[in-house]
N, CA, C and O atoms as a Tripos MOL2 file, in Angstrom:
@<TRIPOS>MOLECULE
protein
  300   299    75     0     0
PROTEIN
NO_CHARGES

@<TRIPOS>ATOM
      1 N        -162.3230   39.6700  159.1010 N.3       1 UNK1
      2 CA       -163.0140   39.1800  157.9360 C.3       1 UNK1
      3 C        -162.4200   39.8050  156.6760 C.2       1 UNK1
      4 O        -161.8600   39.0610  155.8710 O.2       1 UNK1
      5 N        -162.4830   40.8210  156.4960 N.am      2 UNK2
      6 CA       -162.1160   42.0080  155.0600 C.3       2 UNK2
      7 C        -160.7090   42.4640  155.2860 C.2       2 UNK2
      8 O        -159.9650   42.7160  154.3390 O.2       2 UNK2
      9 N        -160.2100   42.6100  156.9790 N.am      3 UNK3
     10 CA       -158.8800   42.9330  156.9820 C.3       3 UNK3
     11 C        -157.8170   42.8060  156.5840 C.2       3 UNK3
     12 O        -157.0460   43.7110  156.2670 O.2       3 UNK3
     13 N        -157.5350   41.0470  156.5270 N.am      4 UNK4
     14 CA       -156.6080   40.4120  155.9610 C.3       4 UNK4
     15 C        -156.4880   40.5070  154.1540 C.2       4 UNK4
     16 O        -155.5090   40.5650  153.4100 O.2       4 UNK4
     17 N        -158.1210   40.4880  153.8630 N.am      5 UNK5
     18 CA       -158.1960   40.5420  152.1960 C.3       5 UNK5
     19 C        -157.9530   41.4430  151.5150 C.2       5 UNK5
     20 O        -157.6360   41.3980  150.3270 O.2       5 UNK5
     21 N        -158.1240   42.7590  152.4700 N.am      6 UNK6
     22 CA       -157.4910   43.9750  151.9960 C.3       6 UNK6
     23 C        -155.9500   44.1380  152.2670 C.2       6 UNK6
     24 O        -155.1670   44.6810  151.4870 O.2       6 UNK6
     25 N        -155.7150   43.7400  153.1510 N.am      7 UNK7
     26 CA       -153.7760   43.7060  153.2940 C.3       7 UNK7
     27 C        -153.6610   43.3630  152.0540 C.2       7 UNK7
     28 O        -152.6920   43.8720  151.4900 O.2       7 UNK7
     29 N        -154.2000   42.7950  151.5350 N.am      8 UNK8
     30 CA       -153.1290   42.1990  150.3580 C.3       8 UNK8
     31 C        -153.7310   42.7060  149.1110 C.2       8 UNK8
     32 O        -153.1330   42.3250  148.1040 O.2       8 UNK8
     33 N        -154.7230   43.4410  148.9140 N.am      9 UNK9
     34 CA       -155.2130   43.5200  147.9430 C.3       9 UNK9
     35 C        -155.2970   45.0470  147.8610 C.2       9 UNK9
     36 O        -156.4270   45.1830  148.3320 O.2       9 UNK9
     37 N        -154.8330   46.4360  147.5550 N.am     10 UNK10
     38 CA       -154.5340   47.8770  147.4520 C.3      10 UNK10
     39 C        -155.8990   48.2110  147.1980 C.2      10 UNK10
     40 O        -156.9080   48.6450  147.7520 O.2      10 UNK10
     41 N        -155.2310   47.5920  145.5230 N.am     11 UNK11
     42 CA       -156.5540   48.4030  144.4750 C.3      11 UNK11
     43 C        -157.8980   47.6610  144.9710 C.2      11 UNK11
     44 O        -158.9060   48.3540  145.1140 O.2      11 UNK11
     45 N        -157.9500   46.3450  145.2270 N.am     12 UNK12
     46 CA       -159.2000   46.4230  145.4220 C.3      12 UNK12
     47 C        -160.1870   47.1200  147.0050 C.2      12 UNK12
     48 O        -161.3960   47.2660  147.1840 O.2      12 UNK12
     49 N        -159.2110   47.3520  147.7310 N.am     13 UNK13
     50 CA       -159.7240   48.1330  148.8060 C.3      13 UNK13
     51 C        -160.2730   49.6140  148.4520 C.2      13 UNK13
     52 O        -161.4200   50.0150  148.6500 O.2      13 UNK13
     53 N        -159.0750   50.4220  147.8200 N.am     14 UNK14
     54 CA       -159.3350   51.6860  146.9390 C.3      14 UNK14
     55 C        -160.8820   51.9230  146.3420 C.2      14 UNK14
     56 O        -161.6590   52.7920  146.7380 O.2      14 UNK14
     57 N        -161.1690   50.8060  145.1510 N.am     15 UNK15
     58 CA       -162.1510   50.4440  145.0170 C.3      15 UNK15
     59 C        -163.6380   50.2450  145.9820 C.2      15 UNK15
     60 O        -164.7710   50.6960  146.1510 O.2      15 UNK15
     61 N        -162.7160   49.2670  146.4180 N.am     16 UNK16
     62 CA       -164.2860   49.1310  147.6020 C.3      16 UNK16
     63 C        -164.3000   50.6190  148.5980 C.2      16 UNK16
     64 O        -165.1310   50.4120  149.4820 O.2      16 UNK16
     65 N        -163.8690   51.6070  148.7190 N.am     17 UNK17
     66 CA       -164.4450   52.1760  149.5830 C.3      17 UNK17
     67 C        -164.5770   53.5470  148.6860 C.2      17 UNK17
     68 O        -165.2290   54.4120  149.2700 O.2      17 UNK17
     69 N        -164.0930   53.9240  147.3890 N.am     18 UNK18
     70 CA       -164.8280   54.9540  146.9250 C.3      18 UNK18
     71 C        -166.2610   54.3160  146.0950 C.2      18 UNK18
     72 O        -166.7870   54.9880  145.2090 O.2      18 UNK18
     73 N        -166.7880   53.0140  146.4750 N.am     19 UNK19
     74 CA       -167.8030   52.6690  145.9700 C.3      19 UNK19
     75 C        -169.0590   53.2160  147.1140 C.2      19 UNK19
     76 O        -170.1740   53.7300  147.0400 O.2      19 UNK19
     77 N        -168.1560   52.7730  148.1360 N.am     20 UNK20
     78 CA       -168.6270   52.7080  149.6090 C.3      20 UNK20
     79 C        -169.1150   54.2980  149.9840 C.2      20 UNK20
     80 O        -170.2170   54.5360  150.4790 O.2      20 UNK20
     81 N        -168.1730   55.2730  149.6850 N.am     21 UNK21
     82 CA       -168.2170   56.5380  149.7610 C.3      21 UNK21
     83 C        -169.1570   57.1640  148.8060 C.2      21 UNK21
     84 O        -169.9350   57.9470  149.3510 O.2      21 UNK21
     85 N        -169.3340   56.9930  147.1690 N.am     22 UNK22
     86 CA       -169.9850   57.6400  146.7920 C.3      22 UNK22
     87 C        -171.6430   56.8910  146.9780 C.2      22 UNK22
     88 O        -172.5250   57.4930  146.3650 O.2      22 UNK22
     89 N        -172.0240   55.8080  147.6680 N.am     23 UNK23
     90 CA       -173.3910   55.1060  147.9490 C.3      23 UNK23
     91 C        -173.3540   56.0590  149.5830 C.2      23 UNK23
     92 O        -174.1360   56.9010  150.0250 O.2      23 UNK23
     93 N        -172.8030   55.8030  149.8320 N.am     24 UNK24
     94 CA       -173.4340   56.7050  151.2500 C.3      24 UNK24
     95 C        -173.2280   57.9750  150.9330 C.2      24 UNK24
     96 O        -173.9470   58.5170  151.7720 O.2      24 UNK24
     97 N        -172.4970   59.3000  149.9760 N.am     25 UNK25
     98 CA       -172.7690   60.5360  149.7240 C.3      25 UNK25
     99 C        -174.1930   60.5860  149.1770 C.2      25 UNK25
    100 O        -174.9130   61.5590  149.3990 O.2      25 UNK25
    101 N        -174.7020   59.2630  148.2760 N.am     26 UNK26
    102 CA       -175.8130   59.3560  147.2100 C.3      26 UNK26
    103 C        -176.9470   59.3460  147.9840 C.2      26 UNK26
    104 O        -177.9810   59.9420  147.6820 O.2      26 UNK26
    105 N        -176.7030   58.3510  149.4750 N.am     27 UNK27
    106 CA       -177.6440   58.2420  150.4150 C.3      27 UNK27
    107 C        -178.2820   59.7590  151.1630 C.2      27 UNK27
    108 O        -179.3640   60.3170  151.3450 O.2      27 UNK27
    109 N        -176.7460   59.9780  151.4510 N.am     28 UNK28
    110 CA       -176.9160   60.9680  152.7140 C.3      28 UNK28
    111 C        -177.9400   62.5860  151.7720 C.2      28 UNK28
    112 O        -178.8310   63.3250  152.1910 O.2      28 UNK28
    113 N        -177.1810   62.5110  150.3910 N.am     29 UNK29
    114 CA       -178.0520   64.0140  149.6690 C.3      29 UNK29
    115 C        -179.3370   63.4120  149.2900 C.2      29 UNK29
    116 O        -179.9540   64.0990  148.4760 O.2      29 UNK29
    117 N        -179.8360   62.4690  149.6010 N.am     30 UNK30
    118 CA       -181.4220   61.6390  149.4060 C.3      30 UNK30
    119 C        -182.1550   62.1940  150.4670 C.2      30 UNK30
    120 O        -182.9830   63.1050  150.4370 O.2      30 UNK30
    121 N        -181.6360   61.3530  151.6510 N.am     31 UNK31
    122 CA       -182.5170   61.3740  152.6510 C.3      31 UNK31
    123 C        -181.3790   61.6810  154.3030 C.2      31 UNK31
    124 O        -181.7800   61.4310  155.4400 O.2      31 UNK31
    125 N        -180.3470   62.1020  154.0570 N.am     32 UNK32
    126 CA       -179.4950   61.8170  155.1730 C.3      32 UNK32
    127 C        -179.1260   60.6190  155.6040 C.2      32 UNK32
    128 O        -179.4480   59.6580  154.9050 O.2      32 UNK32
    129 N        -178.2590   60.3530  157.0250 N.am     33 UNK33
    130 CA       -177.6920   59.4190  157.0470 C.3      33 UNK33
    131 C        -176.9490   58.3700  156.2570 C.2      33 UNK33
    132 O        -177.2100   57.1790  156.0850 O.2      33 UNK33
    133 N        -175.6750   59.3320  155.6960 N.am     34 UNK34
    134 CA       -174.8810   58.3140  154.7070 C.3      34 UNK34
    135 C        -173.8140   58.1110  155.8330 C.2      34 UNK34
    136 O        -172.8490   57.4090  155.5290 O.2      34 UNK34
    137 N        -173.8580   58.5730  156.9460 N.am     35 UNK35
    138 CA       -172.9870   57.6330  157.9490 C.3      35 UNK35
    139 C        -173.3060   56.2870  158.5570 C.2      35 UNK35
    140 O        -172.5320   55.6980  159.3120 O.2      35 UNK35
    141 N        -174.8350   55.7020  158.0800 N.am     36 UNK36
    142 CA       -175.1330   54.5310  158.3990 C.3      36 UNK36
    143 C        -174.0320   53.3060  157.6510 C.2      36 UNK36
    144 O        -173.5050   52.2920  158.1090 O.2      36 UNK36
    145 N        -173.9970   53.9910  156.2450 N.am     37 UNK37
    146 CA       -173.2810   53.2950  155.5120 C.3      37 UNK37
    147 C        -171.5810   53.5090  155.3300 C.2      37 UNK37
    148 O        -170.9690   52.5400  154.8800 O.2      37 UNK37
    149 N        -170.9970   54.4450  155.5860 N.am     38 UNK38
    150 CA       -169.6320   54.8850  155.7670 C.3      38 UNK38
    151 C        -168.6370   53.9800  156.7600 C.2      38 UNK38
    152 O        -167.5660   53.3800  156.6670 O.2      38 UNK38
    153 N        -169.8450   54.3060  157.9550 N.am     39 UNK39
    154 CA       -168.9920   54.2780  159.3650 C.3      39 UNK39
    155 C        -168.8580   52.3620  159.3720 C.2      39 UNK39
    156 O        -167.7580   51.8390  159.5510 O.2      39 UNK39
    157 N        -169.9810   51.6160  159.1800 N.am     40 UNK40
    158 CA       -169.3350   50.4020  158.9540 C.3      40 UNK40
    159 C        -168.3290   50.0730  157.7920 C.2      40 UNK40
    160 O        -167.4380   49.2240  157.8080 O.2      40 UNK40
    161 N        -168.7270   51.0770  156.6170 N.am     41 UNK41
    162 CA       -167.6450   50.3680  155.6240 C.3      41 UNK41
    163 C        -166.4960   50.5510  155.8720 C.2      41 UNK41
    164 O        -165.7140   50.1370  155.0170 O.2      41 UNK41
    165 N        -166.0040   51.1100  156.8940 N.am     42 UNK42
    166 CA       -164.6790   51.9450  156.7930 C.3      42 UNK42
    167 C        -164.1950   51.2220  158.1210 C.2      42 UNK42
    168 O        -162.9790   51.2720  158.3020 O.2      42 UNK42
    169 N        -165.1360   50.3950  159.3170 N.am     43 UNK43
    170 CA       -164.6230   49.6070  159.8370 C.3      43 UNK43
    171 C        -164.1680   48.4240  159.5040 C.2      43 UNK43
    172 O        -163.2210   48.0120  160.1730 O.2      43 UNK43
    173 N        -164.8410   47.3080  158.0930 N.am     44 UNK44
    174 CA       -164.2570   46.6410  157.7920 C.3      44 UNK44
    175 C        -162.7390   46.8130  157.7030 C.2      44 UNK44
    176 O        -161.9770   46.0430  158.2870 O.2      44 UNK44
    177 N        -162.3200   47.8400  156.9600 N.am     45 UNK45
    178 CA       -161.2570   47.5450  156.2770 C.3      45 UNK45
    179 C        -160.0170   47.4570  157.5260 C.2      45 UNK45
    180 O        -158.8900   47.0180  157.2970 O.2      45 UNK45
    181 N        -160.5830   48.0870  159.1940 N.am     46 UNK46
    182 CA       -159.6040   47.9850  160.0320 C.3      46 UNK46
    183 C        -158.8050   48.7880  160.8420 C.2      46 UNK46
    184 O        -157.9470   48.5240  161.6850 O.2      46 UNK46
    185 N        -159.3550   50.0110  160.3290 N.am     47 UNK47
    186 CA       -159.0930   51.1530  160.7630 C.3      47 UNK47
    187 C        -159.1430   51.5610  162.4930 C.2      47 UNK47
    188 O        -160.0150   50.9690  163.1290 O.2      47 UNK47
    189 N        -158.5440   52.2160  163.0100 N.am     48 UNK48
    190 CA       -158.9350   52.3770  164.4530 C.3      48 UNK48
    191 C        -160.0900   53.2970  164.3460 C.2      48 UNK48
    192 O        -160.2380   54.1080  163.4320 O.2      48 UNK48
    193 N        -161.0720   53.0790  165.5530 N.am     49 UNK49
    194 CA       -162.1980   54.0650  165.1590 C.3      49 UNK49
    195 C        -162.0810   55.6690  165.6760 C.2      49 UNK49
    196 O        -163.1440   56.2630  165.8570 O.2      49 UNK49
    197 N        -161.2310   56.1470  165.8380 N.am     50 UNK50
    198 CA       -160.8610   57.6030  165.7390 C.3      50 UNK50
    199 C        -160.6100   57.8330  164.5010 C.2      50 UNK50
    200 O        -160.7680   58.9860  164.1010 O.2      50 UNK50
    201 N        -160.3440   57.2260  163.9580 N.am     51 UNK51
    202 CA       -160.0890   57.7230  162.2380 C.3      51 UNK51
    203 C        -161.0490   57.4110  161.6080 C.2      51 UNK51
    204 O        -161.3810   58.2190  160.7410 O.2      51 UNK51
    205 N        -161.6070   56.5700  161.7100 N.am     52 UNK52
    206 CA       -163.0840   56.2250  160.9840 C.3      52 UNK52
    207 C        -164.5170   57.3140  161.4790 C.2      52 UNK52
    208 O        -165.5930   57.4650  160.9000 O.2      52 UNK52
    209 N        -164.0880   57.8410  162.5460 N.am     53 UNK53
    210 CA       -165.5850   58.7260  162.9080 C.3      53 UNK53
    211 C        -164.8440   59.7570  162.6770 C.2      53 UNK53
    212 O        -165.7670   60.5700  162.6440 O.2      53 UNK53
    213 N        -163.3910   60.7390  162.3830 N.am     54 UNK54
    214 CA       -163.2960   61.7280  162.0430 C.3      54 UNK54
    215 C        -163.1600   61.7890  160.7380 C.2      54 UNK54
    216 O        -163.0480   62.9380  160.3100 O.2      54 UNK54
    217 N        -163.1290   60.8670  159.8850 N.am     55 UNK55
    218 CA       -163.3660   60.5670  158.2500 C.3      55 UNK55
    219 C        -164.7810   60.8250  157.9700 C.2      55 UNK55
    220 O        -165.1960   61.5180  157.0410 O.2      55 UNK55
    221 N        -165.6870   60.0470  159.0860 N.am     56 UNK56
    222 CA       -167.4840   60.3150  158.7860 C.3      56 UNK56
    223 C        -167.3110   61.7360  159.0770 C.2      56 UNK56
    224 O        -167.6230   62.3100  158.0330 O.2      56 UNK56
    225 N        -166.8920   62.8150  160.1730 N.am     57 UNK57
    226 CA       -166.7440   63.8790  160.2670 C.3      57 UNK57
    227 C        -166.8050   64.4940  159.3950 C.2      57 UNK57
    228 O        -167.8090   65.1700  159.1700 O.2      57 UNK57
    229 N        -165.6040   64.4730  158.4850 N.am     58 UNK58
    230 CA       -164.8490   65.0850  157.5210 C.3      58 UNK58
    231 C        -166.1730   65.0470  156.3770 C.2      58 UNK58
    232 O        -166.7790   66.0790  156.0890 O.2      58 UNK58
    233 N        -166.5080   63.7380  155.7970 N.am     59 UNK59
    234 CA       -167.1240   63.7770  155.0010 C.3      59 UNK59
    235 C        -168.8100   64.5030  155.1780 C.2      59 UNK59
    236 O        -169.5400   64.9870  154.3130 O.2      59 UNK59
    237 N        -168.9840   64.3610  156.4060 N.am     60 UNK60
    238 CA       -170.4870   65.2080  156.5920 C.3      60 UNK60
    239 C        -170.1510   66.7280  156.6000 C.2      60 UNK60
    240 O        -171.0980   67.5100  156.5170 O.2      60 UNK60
    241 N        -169.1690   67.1030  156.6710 N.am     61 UNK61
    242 CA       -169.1490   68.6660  156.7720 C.3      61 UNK61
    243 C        -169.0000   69.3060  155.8070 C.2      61 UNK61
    244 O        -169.5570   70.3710  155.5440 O.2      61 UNK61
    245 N        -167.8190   68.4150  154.8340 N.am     62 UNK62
    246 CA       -167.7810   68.8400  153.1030 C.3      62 UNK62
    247 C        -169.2930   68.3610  152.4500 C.2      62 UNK62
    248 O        -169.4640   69.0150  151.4210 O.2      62 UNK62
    249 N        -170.1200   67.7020  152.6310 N.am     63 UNK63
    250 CA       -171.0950   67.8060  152.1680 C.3      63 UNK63
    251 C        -172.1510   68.9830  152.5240 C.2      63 UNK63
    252 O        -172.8820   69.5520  151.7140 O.2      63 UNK63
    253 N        -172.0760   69.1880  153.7390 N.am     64 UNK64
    254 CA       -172.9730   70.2330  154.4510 C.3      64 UNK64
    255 C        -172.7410   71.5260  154.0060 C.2      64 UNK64
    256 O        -173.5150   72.4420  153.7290 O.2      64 UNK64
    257 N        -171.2270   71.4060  153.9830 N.am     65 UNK65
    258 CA       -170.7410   73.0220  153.2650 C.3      65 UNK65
    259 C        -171.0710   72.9100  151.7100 C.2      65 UNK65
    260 O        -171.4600   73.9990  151.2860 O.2      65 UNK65
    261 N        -171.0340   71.9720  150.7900 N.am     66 UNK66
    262 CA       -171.5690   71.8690  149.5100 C.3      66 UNK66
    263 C        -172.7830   72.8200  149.3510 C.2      66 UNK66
    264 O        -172.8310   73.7440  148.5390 O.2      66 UNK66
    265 N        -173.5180   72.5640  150.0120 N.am     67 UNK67
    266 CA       -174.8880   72.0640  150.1930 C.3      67 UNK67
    267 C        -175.5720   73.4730  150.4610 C.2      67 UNK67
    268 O        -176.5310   73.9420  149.8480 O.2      67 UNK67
    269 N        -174.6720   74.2060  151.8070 N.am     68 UNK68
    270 CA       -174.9340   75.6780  151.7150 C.3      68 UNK68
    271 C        -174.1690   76.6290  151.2530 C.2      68 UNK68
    272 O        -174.3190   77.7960  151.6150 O.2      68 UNK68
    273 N        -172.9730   76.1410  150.1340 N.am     69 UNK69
    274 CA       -172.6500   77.0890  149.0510 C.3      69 UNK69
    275 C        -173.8640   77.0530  147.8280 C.2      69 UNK69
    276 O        -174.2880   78.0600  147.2610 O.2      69 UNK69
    277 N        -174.2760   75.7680  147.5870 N.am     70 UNK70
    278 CA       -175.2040   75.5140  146.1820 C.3      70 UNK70
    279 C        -176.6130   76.5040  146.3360 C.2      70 UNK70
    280 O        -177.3110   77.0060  145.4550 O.2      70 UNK70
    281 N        -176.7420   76.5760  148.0910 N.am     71 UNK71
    282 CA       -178.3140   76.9220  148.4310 C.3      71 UNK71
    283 C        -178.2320   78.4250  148.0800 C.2      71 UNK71
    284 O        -179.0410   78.9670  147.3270 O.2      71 UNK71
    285 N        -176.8370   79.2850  148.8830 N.am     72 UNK72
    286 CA       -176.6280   80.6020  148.6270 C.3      72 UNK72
    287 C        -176.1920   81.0630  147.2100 C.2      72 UNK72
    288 O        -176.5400   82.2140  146.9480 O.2      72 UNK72
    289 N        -175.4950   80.4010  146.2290 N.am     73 UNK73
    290 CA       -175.4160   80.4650  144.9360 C.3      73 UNK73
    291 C        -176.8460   80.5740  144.3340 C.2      73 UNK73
    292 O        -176.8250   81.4170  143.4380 O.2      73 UNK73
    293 N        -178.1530   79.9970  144.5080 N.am     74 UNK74
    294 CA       -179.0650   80.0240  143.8880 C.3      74 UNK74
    295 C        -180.2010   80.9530  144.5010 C.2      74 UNK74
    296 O        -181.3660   81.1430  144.1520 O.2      74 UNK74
    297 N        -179.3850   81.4960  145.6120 N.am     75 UNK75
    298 CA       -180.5120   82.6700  145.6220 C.3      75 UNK75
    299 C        -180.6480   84.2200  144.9330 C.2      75 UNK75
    300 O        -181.6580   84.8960  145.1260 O.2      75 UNK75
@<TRIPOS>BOND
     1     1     2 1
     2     2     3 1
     3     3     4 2
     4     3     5 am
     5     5     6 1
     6     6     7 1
     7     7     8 2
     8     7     9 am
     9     9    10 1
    10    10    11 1
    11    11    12 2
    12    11    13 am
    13    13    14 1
    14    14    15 1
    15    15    16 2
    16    15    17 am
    17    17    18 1
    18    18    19 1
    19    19    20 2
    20    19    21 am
    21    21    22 1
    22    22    23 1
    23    23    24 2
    24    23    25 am
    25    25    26 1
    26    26    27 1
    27    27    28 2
    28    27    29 am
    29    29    30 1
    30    30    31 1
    31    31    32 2
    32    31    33 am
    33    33    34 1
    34    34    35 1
    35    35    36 2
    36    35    37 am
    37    37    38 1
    38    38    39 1
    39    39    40 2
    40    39    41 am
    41    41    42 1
    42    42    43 1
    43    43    44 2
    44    43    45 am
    45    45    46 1
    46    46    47 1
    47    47    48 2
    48    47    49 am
    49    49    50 1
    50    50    51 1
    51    51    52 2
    52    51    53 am
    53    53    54 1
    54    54    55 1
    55    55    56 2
    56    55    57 am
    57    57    58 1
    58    58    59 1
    59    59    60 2
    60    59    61 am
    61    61    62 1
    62    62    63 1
    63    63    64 2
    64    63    65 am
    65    65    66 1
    66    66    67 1
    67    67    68 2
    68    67    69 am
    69    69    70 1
    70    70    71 1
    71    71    72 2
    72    71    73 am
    73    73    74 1
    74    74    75 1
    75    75    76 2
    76    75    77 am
    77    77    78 1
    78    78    79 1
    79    79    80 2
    80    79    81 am
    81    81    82 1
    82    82    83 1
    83    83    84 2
    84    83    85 am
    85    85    86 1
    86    86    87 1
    87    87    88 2
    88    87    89 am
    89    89    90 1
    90    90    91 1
    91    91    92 2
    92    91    93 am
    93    93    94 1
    94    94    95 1
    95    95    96 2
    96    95    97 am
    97    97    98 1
    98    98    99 1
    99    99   100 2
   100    99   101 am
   101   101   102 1
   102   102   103 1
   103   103   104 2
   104   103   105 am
   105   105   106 1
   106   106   107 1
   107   107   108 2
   108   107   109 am
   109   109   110 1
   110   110   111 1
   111   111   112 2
   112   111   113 am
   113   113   114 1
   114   114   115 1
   115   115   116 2
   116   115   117 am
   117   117   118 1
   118   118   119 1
   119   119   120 2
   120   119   121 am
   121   121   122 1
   122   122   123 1
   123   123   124 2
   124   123   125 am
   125   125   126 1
   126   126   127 1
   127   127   128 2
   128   127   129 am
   129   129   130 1
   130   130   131 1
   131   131   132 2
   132   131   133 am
   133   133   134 1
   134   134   135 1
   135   135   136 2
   136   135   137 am
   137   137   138 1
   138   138   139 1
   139   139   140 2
   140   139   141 am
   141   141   142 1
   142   142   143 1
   143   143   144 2
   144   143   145 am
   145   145   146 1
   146   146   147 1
   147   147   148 2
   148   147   149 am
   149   149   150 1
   150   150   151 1
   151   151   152 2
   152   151   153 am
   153   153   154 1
   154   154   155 1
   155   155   156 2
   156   155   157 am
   157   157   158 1
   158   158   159 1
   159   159   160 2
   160   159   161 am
   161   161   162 1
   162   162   163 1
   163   163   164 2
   164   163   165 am
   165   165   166 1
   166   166   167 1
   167   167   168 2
   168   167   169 am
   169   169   170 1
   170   170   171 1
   171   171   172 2
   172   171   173 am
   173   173   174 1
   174   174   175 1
   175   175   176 2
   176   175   177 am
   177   177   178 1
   178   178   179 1
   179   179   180 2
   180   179   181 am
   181   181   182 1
   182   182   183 1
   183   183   184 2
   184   183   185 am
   185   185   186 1
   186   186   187 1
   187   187   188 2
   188   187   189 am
   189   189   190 1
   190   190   191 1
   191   191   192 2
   192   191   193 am
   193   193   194 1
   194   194   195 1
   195   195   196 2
   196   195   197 am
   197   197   198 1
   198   198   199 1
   199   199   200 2
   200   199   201 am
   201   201   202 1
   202   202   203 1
   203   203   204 2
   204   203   205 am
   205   205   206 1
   206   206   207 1
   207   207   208 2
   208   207   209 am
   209   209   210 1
   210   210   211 1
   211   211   212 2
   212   211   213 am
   213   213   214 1
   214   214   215 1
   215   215   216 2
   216   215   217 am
   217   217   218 1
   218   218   219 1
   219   219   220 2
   220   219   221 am
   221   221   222 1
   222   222   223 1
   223   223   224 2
   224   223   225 am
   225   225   226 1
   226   226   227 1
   227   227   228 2
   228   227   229 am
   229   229   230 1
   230   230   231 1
   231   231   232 2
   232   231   233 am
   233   233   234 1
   234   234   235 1
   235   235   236 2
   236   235   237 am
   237   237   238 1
   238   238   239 1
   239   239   240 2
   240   239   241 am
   241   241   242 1
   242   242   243 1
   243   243   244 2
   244   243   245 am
   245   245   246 1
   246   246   247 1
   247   247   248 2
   248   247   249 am
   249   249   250 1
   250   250   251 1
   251   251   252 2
   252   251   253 am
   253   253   254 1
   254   254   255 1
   255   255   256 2
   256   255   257 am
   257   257   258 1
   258   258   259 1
   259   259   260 2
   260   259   261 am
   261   261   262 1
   262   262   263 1
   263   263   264 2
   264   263   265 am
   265   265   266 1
   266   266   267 1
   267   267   268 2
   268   267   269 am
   269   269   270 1
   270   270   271 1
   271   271   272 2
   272   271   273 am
   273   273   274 1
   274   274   275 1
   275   275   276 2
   276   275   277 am
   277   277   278 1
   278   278   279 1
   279   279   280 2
   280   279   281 am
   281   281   282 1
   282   282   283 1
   283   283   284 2
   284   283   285 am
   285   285   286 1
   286   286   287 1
   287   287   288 2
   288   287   289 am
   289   289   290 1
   290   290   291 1
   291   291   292 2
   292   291   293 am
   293   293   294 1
   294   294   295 1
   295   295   296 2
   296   295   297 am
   297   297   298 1
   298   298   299 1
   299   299   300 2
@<TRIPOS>SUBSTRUCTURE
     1 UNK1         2 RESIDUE 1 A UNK
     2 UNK2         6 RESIDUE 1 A UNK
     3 UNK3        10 RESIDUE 1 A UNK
     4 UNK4        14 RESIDUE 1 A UNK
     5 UNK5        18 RESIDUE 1 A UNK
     6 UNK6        22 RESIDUE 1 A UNK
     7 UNK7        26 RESIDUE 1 A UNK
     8 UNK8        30 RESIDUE 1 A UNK
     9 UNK9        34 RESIDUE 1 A UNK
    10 UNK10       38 RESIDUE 1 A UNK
    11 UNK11       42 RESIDUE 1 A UNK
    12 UNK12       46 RESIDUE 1 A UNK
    13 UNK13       50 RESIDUE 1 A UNK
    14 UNK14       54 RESIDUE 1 A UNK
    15 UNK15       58 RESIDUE 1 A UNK
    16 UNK16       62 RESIDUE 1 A UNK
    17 UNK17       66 RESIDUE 1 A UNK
    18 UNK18       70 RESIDUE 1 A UNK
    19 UNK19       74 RESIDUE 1 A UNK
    20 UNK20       78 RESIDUE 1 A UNK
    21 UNK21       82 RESIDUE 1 A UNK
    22 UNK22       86 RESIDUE 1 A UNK
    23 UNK23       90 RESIDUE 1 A UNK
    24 UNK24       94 RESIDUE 1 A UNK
    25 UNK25       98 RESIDUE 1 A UNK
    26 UNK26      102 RESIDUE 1 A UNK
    27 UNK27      106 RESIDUE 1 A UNK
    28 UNK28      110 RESIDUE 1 A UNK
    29 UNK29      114 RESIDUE 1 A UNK
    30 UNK30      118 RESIDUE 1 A UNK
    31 UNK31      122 RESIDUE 1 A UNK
    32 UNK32      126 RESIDUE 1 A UNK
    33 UNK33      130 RESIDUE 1 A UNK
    34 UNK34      134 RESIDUE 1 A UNK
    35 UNK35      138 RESIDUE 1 A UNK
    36 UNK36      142 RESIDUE 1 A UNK
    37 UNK37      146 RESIDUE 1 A UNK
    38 UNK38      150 RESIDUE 1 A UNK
    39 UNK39      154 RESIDUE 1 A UNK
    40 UNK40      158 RESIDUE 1 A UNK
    41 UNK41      162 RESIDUE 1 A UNK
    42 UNK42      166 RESIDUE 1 A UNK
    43 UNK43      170 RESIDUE 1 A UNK
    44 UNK44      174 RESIDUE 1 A UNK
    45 UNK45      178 RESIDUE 1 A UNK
    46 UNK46      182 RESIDUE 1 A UNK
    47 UNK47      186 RESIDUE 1 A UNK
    48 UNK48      190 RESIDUE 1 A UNK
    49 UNK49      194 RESIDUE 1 A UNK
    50 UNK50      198 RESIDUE 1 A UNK
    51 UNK51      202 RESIDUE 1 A UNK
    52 UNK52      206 RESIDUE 1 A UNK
    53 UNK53      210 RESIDUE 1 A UNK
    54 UNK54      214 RESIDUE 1 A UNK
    55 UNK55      218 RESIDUE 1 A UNK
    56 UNK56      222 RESIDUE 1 A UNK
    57 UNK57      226 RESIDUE 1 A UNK
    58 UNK58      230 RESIDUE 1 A UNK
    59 UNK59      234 RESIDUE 1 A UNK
    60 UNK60      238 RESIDUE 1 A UNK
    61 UNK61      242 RESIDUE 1 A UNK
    62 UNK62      246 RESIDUE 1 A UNK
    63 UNK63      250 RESIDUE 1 A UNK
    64 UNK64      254 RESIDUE 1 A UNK
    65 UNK65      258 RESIDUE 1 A UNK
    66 UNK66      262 RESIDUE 1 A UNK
    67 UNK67      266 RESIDUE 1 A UNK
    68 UNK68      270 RESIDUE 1 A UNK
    69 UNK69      274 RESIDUE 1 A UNK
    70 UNK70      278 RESIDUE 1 A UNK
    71 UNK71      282 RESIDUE 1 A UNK
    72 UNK72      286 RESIDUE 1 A UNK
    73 UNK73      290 RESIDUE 1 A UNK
    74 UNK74      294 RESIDUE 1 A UNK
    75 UNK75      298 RESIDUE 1 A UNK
């Protein structure tokens, strides 16, 4: 569906997935689960899914570590 439209299209993929990325970071520091929204967006574009669940990886752990530098900074 999105695969082919992104082959050809860079910037607008670029686009669509740091849109994609910062709505599921905005999600996940709300209420959690911004991998509901990641892990499909990042299958559209075609990716094999070893790279797409160690990308959700990646991104839940830099948030997690955010999260308990900000907590220990403010104590």
């Amino acid at each position: 569906m999105f695969i082919h439209y992104f082959s050809a299209h860079f910037y607008l993929l670029a686009i669509y997935l740091l849109i994609m990325g910062f709505l599921a970071g905005f999600v996940d520091a709300i209420a959690g689960g911004g991998g509901l929204i990641s892990i499909p967006a990042l299958a559209m574009t075609g990716l094999p899914m070893s790279v797409i669940l160690g990308t959700n990886k990646l991104q839940s752990s830099a948030g997690t570590a955010m999260a308990v530098y900000k907590y220990y900074s403010n104590q």
